[in-house]
N, CA, C and O atoms as CSV, one atom per row, in Angstrom:
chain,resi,resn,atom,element,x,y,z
A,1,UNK,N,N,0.833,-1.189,0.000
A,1,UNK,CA,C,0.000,0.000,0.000
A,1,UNK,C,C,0.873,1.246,0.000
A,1,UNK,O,O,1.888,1.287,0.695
A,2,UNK,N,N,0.416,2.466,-0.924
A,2,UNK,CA,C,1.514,3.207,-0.605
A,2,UNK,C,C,0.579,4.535,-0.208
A,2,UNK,O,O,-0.543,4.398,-0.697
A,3,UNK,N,N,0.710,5.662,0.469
A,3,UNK,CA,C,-0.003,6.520,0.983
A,3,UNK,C,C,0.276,8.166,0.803
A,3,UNK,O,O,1.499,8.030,0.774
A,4,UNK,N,N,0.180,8.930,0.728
A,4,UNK,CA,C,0.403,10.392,0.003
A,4,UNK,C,C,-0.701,11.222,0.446
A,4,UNK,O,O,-1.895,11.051,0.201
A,5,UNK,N,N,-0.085,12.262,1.217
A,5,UNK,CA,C,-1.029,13.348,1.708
A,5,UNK,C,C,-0.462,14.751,1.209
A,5,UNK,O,O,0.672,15.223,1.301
A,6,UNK,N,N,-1.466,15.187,0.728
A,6,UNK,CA,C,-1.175,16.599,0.177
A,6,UNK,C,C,-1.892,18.026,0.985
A,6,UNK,O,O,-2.840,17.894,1.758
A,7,UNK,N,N,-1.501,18.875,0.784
A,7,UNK,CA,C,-2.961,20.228,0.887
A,7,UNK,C,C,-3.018,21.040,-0.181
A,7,UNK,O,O,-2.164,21.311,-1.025
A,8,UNK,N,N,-4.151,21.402,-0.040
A,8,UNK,CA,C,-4.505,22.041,-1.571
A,8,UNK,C,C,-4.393,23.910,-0.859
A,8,UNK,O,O,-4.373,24.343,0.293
A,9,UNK,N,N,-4.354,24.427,-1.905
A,9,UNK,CA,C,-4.134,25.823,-1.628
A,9,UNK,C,C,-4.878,26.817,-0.828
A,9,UNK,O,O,-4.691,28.032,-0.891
A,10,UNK,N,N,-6.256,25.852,0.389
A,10,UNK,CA,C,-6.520,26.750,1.414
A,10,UNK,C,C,-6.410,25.638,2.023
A,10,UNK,O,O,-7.574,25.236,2.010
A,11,UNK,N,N,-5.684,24.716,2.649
A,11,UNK,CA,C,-4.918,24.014,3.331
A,11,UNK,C,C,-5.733,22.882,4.046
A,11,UNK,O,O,-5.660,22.475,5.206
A,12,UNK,N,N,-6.299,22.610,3.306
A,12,UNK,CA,C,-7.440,20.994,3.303
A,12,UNK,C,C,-6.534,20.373,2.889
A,12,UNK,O,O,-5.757,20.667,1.981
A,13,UNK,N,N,-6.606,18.845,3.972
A,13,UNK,CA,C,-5.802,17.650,3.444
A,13,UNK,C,C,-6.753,16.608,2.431
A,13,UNK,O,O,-7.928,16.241,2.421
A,14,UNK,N,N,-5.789,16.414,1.772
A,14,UNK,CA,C,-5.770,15.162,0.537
A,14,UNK,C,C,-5.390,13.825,1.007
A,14,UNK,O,O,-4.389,14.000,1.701
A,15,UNK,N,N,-5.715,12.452,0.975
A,15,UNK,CA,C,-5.298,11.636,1.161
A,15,UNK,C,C,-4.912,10.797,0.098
A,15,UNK,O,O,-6.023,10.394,-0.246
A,16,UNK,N,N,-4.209,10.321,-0.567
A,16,UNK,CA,C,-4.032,9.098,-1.652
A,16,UNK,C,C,-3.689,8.147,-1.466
A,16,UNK,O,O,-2.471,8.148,-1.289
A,17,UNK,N,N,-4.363,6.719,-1.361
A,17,UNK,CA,C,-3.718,5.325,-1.554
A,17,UNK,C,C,-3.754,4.759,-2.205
A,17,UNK,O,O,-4.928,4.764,-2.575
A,18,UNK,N,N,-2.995,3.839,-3.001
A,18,UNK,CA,C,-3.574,3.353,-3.499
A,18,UNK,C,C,-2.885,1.376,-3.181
A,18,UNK,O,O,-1.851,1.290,-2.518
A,19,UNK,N,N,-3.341,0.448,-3.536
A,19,UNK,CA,C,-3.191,-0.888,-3.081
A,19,UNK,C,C,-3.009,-1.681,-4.352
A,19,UNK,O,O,-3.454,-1.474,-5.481
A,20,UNK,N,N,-2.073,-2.850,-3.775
A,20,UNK,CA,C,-2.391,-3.881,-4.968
A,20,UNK,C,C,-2.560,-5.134,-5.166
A,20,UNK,O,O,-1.967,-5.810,-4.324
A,21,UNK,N,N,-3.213,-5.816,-6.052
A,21,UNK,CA,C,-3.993,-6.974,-5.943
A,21,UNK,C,C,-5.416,-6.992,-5.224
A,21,UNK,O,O,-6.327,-6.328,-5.720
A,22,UNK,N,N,-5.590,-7.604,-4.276
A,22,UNK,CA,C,-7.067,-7.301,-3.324
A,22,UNK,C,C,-6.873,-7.064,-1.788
A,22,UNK,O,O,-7.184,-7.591,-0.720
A,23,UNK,N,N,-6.285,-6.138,-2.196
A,23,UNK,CA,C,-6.504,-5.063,-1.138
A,23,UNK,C,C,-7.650,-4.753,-0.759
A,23,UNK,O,O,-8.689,-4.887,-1.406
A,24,UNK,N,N,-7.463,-4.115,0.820
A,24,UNK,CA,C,-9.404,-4.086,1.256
A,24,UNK,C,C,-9.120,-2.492,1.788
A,24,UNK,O,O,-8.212,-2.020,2.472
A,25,UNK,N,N,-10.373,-1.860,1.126
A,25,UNK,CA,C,-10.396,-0.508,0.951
A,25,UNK,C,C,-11.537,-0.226,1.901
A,25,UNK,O,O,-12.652,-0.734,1.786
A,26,UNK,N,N,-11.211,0.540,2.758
A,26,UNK,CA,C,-12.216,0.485,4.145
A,26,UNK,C,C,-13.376,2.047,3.395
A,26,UNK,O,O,-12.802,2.970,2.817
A,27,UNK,N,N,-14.593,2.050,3.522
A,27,UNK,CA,C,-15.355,2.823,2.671
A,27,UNK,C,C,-16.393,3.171,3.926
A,27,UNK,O,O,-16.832,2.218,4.570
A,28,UNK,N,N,-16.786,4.517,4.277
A,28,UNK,CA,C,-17.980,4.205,5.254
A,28,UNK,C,C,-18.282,4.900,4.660
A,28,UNK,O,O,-17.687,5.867,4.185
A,29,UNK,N,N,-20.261,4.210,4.462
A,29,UNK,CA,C,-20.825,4.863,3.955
A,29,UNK,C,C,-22.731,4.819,4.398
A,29,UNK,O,O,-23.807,5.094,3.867
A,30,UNK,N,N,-22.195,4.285,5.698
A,30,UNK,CA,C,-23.238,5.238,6.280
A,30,UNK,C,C,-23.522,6.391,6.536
A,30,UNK,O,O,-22.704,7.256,6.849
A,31,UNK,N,N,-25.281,6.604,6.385
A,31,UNK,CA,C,-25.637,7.698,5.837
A,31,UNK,C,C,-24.898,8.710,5.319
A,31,UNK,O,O,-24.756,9.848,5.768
A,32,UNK,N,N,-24.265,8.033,3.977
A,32,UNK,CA,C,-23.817,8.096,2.957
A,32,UNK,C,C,-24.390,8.503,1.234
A,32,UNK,O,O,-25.130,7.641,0.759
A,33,UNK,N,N,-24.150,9.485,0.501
A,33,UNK,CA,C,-24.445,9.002,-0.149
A,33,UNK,C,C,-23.540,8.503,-1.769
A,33,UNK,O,O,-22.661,9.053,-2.432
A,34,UNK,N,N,-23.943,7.821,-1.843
A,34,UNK,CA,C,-22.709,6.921,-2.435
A,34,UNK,C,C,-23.351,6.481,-4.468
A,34,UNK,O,O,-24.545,6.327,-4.723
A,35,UNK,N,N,-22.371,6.388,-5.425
A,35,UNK,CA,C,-22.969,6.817,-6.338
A,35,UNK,C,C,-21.154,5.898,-7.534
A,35,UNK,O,O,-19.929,5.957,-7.640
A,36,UNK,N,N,-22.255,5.283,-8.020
A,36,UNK,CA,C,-21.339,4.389,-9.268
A,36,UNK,C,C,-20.539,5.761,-10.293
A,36,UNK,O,O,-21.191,6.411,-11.110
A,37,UNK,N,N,-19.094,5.981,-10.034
A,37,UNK,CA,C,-18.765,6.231,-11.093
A,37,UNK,C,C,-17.940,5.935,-12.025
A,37,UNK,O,O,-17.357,4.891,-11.734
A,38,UNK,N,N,-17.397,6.642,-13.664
A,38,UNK,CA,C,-16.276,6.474,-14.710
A,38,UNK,C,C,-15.511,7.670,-14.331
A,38,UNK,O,O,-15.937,8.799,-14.572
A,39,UNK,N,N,-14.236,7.417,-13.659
A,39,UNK,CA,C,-13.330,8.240,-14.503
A,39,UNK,C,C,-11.868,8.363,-14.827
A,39,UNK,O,O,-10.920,8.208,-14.057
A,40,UNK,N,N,-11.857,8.656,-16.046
A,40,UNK,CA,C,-10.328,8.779,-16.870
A,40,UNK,C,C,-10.744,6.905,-17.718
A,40,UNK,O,O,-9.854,6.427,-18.421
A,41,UNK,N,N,-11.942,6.168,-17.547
A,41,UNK,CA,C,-11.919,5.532,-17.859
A,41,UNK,C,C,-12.183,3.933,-17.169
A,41,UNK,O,O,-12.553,2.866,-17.658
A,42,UNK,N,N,-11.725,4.445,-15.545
A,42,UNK,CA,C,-11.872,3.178,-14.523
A,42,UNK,C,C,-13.411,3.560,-13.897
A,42,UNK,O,O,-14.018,4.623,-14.031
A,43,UNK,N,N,-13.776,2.499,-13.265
A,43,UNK,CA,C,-14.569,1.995,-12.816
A,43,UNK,C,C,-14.697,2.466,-11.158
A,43,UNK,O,O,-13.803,2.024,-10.436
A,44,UNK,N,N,-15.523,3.148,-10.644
A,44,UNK,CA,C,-15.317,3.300,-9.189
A,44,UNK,C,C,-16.636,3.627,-8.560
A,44,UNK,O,O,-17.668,3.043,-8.891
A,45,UNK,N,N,-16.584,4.758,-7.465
A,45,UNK,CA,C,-17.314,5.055,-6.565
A,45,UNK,C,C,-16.909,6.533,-5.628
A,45,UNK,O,O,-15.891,6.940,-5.069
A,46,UNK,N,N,-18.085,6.964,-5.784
A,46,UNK,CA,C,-17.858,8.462,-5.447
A,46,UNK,C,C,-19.082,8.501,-3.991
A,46,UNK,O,O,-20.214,8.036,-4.126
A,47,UNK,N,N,-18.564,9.172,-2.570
A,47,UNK,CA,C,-18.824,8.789,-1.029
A,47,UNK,C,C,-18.446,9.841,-0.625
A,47,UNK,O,O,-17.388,10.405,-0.347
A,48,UNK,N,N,-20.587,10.218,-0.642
A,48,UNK,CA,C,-20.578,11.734,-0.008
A,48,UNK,C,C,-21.002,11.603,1.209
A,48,UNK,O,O,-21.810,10.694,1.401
A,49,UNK,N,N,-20.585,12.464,2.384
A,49,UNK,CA,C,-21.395,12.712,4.114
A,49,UNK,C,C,-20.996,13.550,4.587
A,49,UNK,O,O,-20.005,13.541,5.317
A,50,UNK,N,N,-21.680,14.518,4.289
A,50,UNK,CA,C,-21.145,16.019,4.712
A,50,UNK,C,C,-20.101,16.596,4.299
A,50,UNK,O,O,-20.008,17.048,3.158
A,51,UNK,N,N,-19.536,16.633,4.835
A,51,UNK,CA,C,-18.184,17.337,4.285
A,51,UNK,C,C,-17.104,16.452,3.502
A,51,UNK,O,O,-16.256,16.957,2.766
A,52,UNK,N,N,-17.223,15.074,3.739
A,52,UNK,CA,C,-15.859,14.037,3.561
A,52,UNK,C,C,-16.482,13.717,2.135
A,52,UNK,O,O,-17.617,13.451,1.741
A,53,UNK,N,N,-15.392,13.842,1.611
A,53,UNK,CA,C,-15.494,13.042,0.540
A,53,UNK,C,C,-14.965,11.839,0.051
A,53,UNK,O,O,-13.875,12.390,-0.098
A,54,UNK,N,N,-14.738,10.643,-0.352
A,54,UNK,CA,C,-13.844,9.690,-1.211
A,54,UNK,C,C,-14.590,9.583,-2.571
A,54,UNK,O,O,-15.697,9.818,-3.055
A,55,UNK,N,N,-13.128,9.001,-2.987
A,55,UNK,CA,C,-13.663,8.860,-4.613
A,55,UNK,C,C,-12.346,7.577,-4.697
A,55,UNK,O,O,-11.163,7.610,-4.359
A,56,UNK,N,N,-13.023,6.727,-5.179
A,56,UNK,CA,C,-12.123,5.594,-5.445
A,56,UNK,C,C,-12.656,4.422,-6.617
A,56,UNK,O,O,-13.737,3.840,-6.713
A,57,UNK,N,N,-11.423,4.347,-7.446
A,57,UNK,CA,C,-11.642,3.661,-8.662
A,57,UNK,C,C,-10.432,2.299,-8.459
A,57,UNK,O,O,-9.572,2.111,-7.599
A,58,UNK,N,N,-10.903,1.384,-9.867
A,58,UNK,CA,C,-10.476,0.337,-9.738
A,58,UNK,C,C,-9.505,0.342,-11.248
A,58,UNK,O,O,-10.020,0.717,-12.302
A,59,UNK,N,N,-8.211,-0.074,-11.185
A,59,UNK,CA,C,-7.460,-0.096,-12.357
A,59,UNK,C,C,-7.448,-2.030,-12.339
A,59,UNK,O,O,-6.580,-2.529,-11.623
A,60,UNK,N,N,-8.238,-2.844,-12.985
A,60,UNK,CA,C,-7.705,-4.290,-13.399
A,60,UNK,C,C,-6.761,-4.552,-14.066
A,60,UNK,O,O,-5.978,-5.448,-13.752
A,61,UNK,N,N,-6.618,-3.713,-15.288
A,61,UNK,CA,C,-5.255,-3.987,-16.178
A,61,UNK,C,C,-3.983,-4.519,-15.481
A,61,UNK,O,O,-3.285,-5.448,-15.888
A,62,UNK,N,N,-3.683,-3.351,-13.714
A,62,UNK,CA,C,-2.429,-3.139,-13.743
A,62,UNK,C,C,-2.931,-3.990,-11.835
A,62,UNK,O,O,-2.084,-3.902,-10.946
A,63,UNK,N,N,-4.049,-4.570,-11.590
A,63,UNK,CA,C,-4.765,-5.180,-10.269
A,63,UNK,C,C,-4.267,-3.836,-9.229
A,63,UNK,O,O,-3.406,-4.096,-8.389
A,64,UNK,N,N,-4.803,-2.452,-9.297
A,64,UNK,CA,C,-4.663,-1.542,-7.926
A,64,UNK,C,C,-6.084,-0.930,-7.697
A,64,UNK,O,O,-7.157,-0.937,-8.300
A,65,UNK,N,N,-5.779,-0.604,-6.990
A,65,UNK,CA,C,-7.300,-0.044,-6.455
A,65,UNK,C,C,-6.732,1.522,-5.810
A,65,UNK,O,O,-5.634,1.558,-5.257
A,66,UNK,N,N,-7.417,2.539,-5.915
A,66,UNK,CA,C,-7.069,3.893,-5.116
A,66,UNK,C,C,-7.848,4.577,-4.922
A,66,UNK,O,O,-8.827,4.619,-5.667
A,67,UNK,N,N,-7.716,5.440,-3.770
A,67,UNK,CA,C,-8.203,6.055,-2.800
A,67,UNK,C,C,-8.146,7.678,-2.587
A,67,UNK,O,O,-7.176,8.094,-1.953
A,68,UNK,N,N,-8.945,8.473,-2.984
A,68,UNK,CA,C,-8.464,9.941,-2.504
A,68,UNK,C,C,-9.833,10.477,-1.592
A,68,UNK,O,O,-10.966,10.712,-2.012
A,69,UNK,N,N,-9.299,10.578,-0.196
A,69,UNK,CA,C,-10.056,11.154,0.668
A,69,UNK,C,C,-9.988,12.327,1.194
A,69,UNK,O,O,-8.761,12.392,1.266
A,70,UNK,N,N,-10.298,13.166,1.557
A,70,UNK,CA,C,-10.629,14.389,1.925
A,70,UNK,C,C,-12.431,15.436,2.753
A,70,UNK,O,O,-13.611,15.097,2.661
A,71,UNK,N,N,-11.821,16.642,3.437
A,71,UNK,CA,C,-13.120,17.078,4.068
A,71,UNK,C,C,-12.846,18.490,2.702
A,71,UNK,O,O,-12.048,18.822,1.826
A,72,UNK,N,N,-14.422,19.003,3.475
A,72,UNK,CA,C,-14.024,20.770,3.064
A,72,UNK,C,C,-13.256,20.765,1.361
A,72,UNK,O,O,-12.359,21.592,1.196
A,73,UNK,N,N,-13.556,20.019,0.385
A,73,UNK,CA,C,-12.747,20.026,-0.990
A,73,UNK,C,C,-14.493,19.742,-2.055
A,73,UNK,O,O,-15.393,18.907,-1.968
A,74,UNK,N,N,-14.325,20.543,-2.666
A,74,UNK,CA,C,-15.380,20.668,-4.209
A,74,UNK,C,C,-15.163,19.079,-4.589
A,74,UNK,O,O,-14.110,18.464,-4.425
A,75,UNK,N,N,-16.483,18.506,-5.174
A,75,UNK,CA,C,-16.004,17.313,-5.894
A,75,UNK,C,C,-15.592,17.663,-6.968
A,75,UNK,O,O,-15.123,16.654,-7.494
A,76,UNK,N,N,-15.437,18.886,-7.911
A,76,UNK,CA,C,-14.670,19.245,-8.909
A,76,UNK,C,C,-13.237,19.330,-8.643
A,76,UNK,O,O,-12.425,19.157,-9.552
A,77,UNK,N,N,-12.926,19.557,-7.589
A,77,UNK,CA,C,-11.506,19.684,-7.082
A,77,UNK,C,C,-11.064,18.116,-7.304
A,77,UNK,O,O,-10.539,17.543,-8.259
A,78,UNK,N,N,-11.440,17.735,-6.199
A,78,UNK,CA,C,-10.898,16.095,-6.167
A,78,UNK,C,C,-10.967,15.528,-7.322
A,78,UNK,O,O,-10.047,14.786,-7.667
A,79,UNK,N,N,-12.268,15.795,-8.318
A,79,UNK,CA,C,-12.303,14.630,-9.601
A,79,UNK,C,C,-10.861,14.866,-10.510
A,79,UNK,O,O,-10.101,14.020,-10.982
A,80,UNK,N,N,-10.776,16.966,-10.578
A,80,UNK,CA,C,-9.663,16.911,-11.059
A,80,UNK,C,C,-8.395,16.599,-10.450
A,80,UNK,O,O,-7.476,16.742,-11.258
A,81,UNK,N,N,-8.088,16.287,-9.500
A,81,UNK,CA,C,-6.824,15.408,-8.663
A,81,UNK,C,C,-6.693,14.330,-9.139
A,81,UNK,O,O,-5.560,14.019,-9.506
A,82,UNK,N,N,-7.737,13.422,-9.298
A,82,UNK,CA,C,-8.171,12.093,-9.811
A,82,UNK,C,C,-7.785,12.169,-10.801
A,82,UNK,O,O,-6.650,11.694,-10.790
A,83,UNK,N,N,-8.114,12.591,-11.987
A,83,UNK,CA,C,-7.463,12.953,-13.132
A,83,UNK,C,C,-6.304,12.566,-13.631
A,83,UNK,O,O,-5.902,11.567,-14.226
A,84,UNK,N,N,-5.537,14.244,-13.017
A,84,UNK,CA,C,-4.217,14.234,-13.250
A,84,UNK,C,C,-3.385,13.414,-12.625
A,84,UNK,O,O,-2.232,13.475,-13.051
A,85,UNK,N,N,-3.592,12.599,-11.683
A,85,UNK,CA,C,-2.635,11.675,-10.979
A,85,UNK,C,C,-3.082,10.439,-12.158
A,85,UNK,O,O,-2.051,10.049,-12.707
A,86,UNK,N,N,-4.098,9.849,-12.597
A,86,UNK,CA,C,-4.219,8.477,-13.419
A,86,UNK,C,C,-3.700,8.983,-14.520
A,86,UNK,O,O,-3.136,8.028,-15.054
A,87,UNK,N,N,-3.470,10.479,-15.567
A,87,UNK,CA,C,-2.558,10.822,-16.438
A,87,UNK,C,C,-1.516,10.608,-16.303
A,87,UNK,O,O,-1.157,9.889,-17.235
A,88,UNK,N,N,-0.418,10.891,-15.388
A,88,UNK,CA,C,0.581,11.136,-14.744
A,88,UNK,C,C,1.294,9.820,-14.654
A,88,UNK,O,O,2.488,9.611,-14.868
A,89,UNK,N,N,0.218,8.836,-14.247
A,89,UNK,CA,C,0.672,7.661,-13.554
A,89,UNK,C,C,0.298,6.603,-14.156
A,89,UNK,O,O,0.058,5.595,-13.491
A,90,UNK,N,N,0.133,6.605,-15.912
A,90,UNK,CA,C,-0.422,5.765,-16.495
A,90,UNK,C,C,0.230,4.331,-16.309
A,90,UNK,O,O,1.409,4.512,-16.613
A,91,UNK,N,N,0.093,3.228,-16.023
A,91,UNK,CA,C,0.856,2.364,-15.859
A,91,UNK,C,C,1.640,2.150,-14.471
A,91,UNK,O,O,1.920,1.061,-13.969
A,92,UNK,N,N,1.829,2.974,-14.142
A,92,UNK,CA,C,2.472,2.526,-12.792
A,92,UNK,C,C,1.615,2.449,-11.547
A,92,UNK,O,O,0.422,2.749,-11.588
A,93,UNK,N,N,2.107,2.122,-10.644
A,93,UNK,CA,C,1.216,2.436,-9.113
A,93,UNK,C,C,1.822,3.469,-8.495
A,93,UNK,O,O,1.396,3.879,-7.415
């Protein structure tokens, strides 16, 4: 598992993990609301409750799974984090 915390420019933390093979991705999502998504192409899940957000997709090609959690952040913010890190990181973990 490897782990990466960032802050974004009004100083909300970012979390990134991501895992490999079957890894178990801890998700709460009570009273939650929680919602199938695509993006950059993978397969995931987007986990709203107030303020927290996750967004986590599944890469099979390369067997990882990842994680970006955060409070207080736009889901436009995070999707574009999401983004540019699966650009960035095509192929690797």
């Amino acid at each position: 598992t490897y782990v990466a915390q960032y802050m974004n420019s009004v100083g909300n933390l970012i979390i990134l993990s991501s895992t490999l093979g079957d890894g178990i991705l801890n998700i709460d999502t009570d009273n939650a609301n929680t919602r199938a998504i695509t993006i950059a192409g993978f397969n995931g899940y987007l986990v709203e409750e107030g303020t927290e957000l996750t967004l986590f997709w599944f890469d099979a090609e390369h067997d990882f799974s990842y994680q970006l959690r955060t409070t207080n952040t736009s889901i436009s913010e995070l999707w574009r984090i999401a983004e540019g890190y699966i650009v960035n990181n095509k192929g690797a973990s």
